[in-house]
SEVEXKOL-128186 format. One line per 5 residues: number of its first residue (from 1); their letters; for each residue x, y, z of C-alpha. Coordinates in pm, 1 decimal, decimal comma. Layout:
<marlums>
NUM> a> X/Y/Z  ...
</marlums>
This chain:
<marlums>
1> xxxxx> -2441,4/-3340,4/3039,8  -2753,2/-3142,9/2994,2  -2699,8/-2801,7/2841,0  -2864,0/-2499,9/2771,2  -2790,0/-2278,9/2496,3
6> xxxxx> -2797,7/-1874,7/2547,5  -2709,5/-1736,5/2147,8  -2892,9/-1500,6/2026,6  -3167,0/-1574,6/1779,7  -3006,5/-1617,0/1437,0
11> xxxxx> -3204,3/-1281,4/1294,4  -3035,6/-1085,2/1553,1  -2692,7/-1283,0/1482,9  -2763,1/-1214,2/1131,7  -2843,6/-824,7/1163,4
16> xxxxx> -2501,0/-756,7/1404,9  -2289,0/-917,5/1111,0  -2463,3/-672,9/886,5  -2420,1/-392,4/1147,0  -2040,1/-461,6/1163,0
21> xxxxx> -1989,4/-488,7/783,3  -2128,8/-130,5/722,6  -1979,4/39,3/1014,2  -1697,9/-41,3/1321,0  -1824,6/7,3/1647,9
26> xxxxx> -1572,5/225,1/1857,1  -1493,8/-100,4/2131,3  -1305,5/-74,5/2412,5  -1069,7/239,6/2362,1  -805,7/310,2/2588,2
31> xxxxx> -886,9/460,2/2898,7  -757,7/809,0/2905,3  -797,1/1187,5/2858,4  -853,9/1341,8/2561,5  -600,0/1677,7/2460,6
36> xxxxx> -428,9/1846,4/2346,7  -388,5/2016,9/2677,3  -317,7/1867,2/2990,7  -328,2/2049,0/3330,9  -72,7/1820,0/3531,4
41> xxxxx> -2,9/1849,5/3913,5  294,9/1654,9/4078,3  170,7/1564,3/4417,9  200,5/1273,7/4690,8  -78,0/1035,4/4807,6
46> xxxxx> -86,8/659,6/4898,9  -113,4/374,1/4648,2  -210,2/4,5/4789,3  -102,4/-332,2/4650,6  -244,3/-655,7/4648,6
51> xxxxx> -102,1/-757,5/4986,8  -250,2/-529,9/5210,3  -10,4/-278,7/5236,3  -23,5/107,5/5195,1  300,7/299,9/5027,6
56> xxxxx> 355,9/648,2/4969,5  432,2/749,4/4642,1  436,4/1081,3/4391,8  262,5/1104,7/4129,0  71,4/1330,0/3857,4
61> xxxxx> -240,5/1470,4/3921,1  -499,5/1548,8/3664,7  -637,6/1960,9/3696,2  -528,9/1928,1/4064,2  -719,8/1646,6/4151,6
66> xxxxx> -594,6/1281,0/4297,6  -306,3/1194,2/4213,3  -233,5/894,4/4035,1  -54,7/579,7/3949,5  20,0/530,7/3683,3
71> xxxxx> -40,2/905,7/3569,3  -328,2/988,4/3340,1  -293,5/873,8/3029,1  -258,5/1131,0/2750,5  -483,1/1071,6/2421,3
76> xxxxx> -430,3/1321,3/2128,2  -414,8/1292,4/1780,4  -106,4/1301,7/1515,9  -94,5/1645,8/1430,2  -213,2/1809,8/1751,6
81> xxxxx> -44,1/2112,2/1917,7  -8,0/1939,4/2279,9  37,4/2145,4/2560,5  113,1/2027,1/2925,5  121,5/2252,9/3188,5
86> xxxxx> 289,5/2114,9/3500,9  308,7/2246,5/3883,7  484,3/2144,4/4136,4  280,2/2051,1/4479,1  529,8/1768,5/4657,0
91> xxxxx> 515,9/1808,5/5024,5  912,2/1805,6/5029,6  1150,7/2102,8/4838,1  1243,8/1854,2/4536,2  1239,6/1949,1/4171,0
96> xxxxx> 974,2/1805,2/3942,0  922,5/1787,3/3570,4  806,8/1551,6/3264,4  1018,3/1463,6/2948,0  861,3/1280,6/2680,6
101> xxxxx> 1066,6/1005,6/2498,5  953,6/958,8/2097,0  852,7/1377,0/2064,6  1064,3/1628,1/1908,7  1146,2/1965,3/1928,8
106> xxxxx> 989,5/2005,7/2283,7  956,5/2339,4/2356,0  962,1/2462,2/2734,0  810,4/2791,3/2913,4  913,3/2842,5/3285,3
111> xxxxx> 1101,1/2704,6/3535,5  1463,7/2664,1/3491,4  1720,5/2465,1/3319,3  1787,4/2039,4/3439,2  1936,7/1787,2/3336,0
116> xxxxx> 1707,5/1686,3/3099,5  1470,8/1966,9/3062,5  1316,4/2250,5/3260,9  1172,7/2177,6/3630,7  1002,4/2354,0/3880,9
121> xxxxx> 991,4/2343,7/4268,3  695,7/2366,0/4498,5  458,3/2602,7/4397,1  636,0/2674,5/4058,4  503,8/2581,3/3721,8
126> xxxxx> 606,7/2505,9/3325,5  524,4/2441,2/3034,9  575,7/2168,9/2778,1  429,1/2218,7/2396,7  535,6/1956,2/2100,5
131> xxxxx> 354,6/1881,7/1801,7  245,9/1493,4/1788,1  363,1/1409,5/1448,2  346,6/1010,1/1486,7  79,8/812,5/1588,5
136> xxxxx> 185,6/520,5/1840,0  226,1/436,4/2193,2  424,6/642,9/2408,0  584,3/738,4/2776,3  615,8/984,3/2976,1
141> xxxxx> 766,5/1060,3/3306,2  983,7/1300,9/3575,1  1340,2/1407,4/3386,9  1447,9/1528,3/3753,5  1611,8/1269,5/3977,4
146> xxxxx> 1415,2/988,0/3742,0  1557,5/664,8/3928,3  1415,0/789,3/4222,7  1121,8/990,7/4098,1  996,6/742,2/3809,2
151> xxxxx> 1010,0/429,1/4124,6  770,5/686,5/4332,6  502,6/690,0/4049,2  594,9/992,6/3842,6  510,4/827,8/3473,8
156> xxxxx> 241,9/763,4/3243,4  150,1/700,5/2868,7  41,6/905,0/2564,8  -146,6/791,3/2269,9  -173,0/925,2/1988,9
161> xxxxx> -427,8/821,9/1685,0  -342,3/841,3/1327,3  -452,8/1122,8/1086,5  -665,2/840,4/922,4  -1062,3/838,2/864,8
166> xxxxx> -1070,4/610,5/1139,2  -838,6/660,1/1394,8  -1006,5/428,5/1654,8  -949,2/135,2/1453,0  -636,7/184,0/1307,1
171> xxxxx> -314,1/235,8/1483,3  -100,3/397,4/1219,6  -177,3/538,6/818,0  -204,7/168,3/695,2  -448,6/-125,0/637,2
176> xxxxx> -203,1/-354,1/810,5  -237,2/-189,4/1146,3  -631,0/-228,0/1184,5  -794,0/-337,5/1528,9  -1119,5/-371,7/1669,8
181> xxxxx> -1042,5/-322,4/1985,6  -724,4/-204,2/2220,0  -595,3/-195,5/2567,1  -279,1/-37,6/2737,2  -46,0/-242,3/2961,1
186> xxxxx> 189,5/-5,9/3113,8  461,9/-226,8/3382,1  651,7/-114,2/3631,3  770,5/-276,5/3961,7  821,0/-101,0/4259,9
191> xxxxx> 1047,1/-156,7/4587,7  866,8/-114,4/4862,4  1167,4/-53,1/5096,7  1233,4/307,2/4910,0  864,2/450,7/4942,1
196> xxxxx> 867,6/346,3/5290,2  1218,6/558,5/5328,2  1118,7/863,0/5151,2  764,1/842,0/5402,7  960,8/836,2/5646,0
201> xxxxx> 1201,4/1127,8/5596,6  919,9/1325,1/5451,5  741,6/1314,3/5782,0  1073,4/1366,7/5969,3  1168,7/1668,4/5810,7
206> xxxxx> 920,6/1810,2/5544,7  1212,2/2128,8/5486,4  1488,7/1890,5/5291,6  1487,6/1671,1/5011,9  1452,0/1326,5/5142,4
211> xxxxx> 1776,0/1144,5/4980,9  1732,9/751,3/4914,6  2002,6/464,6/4836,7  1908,9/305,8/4562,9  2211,3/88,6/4540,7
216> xxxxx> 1990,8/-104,5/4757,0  1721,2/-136,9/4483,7  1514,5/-485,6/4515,2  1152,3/-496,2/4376,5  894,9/-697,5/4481,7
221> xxxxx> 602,2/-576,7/4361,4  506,2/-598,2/3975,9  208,7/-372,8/3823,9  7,3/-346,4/3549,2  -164,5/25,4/3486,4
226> xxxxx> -85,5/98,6/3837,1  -242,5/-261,1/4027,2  -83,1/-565,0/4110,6  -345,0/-902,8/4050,6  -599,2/-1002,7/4144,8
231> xxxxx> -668,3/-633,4/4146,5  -555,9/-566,9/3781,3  -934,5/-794,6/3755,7  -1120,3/-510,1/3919,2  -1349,3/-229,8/3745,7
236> xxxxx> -1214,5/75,0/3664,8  -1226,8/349,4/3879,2  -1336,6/193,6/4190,4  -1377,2/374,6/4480,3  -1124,2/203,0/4718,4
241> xxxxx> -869,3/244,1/4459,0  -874,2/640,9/4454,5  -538,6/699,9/4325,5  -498,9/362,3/4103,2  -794,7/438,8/3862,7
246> xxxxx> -709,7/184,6/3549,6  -787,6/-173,0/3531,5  -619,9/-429,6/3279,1  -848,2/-714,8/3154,6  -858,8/-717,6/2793,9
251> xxxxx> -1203,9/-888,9/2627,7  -1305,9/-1016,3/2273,0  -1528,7/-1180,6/2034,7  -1328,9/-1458,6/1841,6  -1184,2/-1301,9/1535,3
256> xxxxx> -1213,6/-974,1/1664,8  -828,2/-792,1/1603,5  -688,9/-682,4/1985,6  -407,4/-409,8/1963,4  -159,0/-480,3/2303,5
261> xxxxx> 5,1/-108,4/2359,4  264,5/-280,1/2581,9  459,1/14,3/2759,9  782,2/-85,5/2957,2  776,6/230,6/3233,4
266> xxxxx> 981,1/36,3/3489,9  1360,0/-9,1/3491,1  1416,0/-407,8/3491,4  1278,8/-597,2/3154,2  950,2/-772,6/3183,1
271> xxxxx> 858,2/-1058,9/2992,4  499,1/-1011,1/2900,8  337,8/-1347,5/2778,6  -19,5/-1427,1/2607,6  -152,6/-1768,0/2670,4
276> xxxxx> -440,0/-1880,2/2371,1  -209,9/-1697,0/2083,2  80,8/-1552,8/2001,1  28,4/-1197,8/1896,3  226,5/-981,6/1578,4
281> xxxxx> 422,7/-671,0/1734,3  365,9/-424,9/1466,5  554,7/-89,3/1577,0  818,1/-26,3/1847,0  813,2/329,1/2003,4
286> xxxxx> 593,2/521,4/1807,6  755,1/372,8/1476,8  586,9/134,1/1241,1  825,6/-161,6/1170,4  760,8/-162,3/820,2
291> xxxxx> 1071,7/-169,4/522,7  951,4/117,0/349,2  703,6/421,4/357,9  360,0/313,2/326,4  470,5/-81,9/293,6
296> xxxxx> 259,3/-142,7/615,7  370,7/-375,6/879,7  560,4/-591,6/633,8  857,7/-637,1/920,3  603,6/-763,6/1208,4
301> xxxxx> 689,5/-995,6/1339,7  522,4/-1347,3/1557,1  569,0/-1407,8/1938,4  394,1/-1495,1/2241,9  631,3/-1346,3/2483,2
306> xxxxx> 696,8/-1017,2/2420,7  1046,0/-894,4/2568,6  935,4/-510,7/2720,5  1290,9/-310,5/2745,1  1299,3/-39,9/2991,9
311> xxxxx> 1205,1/255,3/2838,5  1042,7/78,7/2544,4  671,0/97,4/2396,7  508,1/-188,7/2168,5  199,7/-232,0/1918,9
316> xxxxx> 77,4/-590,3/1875,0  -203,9/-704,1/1745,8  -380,4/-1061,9/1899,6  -643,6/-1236,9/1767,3  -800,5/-1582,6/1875,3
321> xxxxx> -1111,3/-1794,0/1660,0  -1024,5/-2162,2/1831,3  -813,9/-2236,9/1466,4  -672,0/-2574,0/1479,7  -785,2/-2721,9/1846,9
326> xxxxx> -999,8/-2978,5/1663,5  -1334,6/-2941,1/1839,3  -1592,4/-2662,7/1844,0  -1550,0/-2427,0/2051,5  -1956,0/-2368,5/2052,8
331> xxxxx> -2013,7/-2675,1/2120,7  -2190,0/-2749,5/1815,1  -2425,6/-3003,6/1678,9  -2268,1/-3051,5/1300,5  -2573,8/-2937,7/1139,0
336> xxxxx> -2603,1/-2602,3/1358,0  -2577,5/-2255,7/1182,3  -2181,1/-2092,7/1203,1  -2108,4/-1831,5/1410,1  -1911,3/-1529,9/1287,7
341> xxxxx> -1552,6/-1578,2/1241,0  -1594,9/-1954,9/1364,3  -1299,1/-2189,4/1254,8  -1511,4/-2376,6/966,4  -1295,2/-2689,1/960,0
346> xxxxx> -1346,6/-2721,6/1352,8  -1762,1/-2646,8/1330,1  -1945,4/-2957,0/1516,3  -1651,7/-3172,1/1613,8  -1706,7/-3267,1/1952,2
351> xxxxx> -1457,8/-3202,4/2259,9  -1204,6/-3510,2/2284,3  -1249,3/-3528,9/2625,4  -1491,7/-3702,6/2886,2  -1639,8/-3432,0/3128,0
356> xxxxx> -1570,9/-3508,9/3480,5  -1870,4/-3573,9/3720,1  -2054,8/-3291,2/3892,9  -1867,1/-3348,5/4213,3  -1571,2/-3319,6/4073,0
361> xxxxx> -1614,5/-3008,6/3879,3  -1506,0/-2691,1/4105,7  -1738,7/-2380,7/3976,5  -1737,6/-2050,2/4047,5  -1844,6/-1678,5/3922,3
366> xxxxx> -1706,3/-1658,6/3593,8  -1795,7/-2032,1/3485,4  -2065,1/-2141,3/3314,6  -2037,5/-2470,1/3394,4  -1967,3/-2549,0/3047,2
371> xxxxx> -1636,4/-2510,7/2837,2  -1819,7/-2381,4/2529,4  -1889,4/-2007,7/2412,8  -2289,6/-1937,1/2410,5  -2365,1/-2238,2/2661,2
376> xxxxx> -2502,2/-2321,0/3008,6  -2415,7/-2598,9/3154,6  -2508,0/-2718,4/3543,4  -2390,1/-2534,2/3850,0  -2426,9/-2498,7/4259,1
381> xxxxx> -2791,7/-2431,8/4365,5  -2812,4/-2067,5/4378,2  -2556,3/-1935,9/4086,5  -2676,7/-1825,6/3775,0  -2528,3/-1801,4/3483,7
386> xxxxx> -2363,9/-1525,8/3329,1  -2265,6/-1685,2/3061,3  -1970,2/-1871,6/2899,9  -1629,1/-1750,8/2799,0  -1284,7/-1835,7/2776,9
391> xxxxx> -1009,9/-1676,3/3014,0  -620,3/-1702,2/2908,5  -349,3/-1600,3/3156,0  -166,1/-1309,9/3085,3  82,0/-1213,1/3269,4
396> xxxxx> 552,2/-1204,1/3340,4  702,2/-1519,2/3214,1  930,7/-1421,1/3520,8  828,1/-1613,6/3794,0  911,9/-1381,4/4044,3
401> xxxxx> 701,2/-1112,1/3864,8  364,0/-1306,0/3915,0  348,1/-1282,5/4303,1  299,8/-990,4/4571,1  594,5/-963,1/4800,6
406> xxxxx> 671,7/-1309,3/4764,0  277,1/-1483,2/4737,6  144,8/-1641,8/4490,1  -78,6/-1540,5/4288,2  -44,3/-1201,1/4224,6
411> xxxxx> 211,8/-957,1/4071,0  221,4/-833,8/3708,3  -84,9/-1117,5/3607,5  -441,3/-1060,5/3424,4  -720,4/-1258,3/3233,3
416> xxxxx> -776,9/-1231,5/2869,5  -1138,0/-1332,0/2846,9  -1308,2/-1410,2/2503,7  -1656,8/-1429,2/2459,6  -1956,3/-1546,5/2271,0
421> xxxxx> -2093,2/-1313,9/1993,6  -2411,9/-1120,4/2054,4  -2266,2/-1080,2/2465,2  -2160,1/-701,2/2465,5  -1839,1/-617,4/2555,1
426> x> -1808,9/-213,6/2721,4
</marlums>
């Protein structure tokens, strides 16, 4: 096969290894809101799914804008004084309010007393103030009526960065914890029966507080950062997905270090898996898992399916360079120049397989034609290139968990796509 290939020249290859040895690019942060002080509204909107479908939901609003699902995700830094001021703007005369698992000595203004903390009611408001003294991933969500209110959408996650010199490549106070680049995946699953019960007495009689049995409780629809797939493949903040702003598709370079914050905001466990690697789970809510003070992640530990508890939060790092597949993952020639991070022992060894014929290869937008990084092979008349990559499955090793209301594909499901050096990543 005849192929084309689109590297950079090697000055420019040359000058971005340079660039990255003097200084780390801030890559792909987590997409959030900066604090310490957070202007949350509780209100109720619609939220659609991969099917088709519509479902009413609650959720938190951002400085009384759309609400939200999941709710906006909180970034601050260890140290800060975070405030959140919450009110109150359901349609129906239910109590509201946000606890935040991992943060202590949470003090409250307003409202009154509940079972876990202070709430409010329609048109009332309070306050929450901590001080974020550990970096890590973290949840948050409704302390009133939570296996009601946390299934209608009232959840989120906090980060919080490390008093280091770099905080956006460094997840905690220690060398071991460096990244290049992160993403959130917050899960939940939702039963669609419930929201549809709640609509309905809601629009029946907006003067009580609609009551639902959730001994009945049976999910069918699995989310990651608020979308079932394919949609968890979309940009984020599209416009037809008003009140599900975040995306999930996680992108590198080979050898770049990917942090996973992996938050479990849903009730049943999920079984998150990584296809290309397995990944080291360095911290587990908010804590490092290290034996000591300042020993570092010395107690990671190696997986590729990551078992997210209910409740639970997770750092893991993932990295991929082709190690050990036994053919270049370039594609090659032996005497061509090495790429950065390249597997050295793998550098010109030729795939071990015969490429099928033209007609036999099925093509489409995010295929080169080719399965090398950096190179162009033949496709339809018409279809460009945009250039090669590899994409990994990520998604539930349940099997129920990877399809919307019963169809295949879908569910709690995303791409991890890697990518030549020298092709930008946002």
């Amino acid at each position: 096969m005849n192929q084309l290939t689109i590297k950079l020249p090697r000055l420019a290859d040359v000058a971005l290894v340079l660039l990255l040895a003097v200084t780390r690019t801030a890559w792909a942060t987590v997409d959030g809101v900066p604090g310490p002080t957070f202007n949350f509204t509780a209100k109720a909107d619609y939220i659609s799914s991969a099917d088709g479908n519509t479902h009413y939901s609650w959720g938190y609003a951002l400085n009384g804008g759309t609400m939200q699902y999941p709710g906006p995700t909180m970034i601050v830094n260890q140290g800060d004084t975070v405030t959140v001021n919450l009110t109150n703007a359901l349609p129906v005369p239910v109590p509201v309010s946000i606890v935040f698992p991992g943060q202590a000595n949470v003090a409250v203004a307003g409202g009154t007393a509940g079972l876990m903390t202070n709430e409010v009611l329609p048109g009332g408001a309070v306050t929450y103030t901590f001080v974020a003294s550990n970096p890590g991933t973290y949840l948050y969500h409704s302390g009133s009526n939570p296996s009601l209110q946390v299934e209608m959408g009232l959840l989120g996650a906090m980060v919080v960065r490390p008093n280091v010199p770099d905080p956006l490549h460094q997840a905690y106070g220690h060398a071991s914890t460096a990244f290049d680049r992160e993403y959130l995946f917050l899960l939940t699953e939702m039963d669609p029966a419930i929201h549809a019960q709640i609509d309905a007495l809601v629009t029946a009689n907006p003067l009580a507080a609609p009551v639902a049995d959730m001994t009945a409780y049976h999910p069918v629809l699995w989310f990651i950062n608020g979308r079932n797939a394919p949609d968890t493949l979309l940009d984020p903040h599209v416009a037809w997905l008003p009140t599900q702003p975040y995306n999930s598709v996680p992108r590198m370079h080979p050898g770049e270090k990917l942090l996973m914050r992996v938050v479990n905001a849903g009730r049943d466990l999920h079984p998150f898996h990584t296809h290309g690697n397995n990944f080291w789970v360095l911290a587990k809510d908010g804590r490092l898992l290290e034996s000591a003070p300042g020993a570092g992640a010395d107690l990671a530990y190696s997986d590729f399916t990551l078992r997210a508890v209910p409740g639970e939060t997770y750092d893991a790092i993932f990295e991929w360079t082709g190690k050990n597949l036994g053919w270049d993952i370039y594609g090659h020639a032996p005497g061509d120049p090495m790429e950065p991070n390249e597997y050295a022992a793998d550098h010109g060894k030729p795939l071990p397989v015969t490429m099928p014929n033209l007609q036999d290869i099925s093509t489409g937008a995010n295929y080169s034609g080719s399965p090398f990084l950096g190179m162009s092979g033949a496709l339809p008349p018409g279809v460009p290139s945009p250039g090669a990559g590899y994409f990994h499955m990520w998604h539930s090793h349940n099997e129920k968990e990877l399809t919307n209301h019963d169809i295949f594909p879908g569910g709690m499901m995303t791409m991890l796509i890697i990518e030549p050096w020298g092709v930008p990543i946002p």
